[in-house]
C-alpha positions in Angstrom: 63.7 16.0 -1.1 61.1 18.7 -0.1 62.2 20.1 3.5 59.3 19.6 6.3 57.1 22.4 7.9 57.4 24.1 10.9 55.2 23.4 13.6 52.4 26.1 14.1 50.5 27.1 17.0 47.7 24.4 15.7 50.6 22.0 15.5 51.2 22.1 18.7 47.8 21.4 20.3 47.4 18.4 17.7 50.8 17.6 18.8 49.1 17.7 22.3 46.4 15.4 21.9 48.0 12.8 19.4 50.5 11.9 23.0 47.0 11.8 24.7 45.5 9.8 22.8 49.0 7.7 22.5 49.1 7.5 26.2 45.3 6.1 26.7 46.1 3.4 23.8 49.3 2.7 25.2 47.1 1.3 28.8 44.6 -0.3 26.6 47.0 -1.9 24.8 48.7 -3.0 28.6 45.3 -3.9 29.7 44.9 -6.6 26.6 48.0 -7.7 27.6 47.0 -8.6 30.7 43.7 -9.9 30.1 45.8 -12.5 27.7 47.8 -13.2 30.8 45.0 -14.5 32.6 43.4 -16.2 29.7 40.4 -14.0 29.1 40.8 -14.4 25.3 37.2 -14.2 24.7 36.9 -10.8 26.3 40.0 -9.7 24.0 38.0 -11.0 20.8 34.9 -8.7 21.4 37.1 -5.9 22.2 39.4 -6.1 19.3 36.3 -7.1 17.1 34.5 -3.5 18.3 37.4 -1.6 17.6 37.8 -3.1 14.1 34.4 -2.2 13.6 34.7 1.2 15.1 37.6 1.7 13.1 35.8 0.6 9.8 32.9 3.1 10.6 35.2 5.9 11.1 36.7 5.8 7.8 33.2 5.0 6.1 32.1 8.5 7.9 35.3 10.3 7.2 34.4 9.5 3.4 30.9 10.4 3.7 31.7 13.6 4.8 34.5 13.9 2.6 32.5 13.0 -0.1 29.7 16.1 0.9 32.0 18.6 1.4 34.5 18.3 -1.5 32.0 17.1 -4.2 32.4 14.4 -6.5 32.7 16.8 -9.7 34.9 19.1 -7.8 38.4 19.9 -9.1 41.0 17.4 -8.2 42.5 17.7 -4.7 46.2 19.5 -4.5 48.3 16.2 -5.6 51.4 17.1 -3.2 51.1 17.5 0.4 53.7 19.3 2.6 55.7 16.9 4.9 54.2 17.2 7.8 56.4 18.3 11.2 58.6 15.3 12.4 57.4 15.9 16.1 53.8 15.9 15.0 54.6 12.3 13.2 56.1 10.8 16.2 53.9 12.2 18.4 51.6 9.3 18.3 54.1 6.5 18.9 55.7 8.5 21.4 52.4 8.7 23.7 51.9 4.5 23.2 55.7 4.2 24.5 54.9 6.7 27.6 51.6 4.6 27.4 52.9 1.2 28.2 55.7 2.3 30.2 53.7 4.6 32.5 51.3 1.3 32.9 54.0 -0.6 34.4 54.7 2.2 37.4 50.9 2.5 37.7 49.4 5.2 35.7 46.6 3.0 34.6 45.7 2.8 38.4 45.6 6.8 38.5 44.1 7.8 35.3 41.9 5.0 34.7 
């Protein structure tokens, strides 16, 4: 089993904004939940149908650009990653948690 990375100074601010980005999608996500409270499902439709197509665009990008820079004749790609730091993997799951539960004591109120 290959051992994991330390975390680098880049690491960290990634780190950083992965639990910011966690945290705004963690009062989105309490926001949908309340608009299903109320029964505003068409409003949560067009939502989650712009953020599928959002998210479909940005991988169709991602491989445009991926395609420009790398080349399609280029030499193949290095085949095994290092593991990336453990914190940096949780760090997104971590900011929907503090997300969701900072929603319920108001931080949607304060940020939003």
């Amino acid at each position: 089993m290959k051992k994991r990375q330390k975390m680098q100074t880049f690491d960290w601010f990634h780190w950083a904004a992965l639990v910011a980005i966690g945290v705004f999608l963690g009062l989105a996500i309490d926001g949908l939940v309340d608009l299903a409270t109320v029964g505003a499902w068409g409003s949560i439709i067009m939502i989650l149908g712009l953020s599928a197509g959002a998210l479909v665009f940005y991988f169709l990008i991602e491989r445009v650009i991926n395609f420009i820079s790398i080349g399609r004749f280029s030499e193949p790609q290095q085949l095994r990653k290092p593991r990336k730091p453990l914190a940096l993997s949780f760090a997104l799951p971590n900011g929907i948690i503090i997300g969701v539960i900072g929603a319920q004591f108001g931080l949607a109120n304060l940020i939003l």
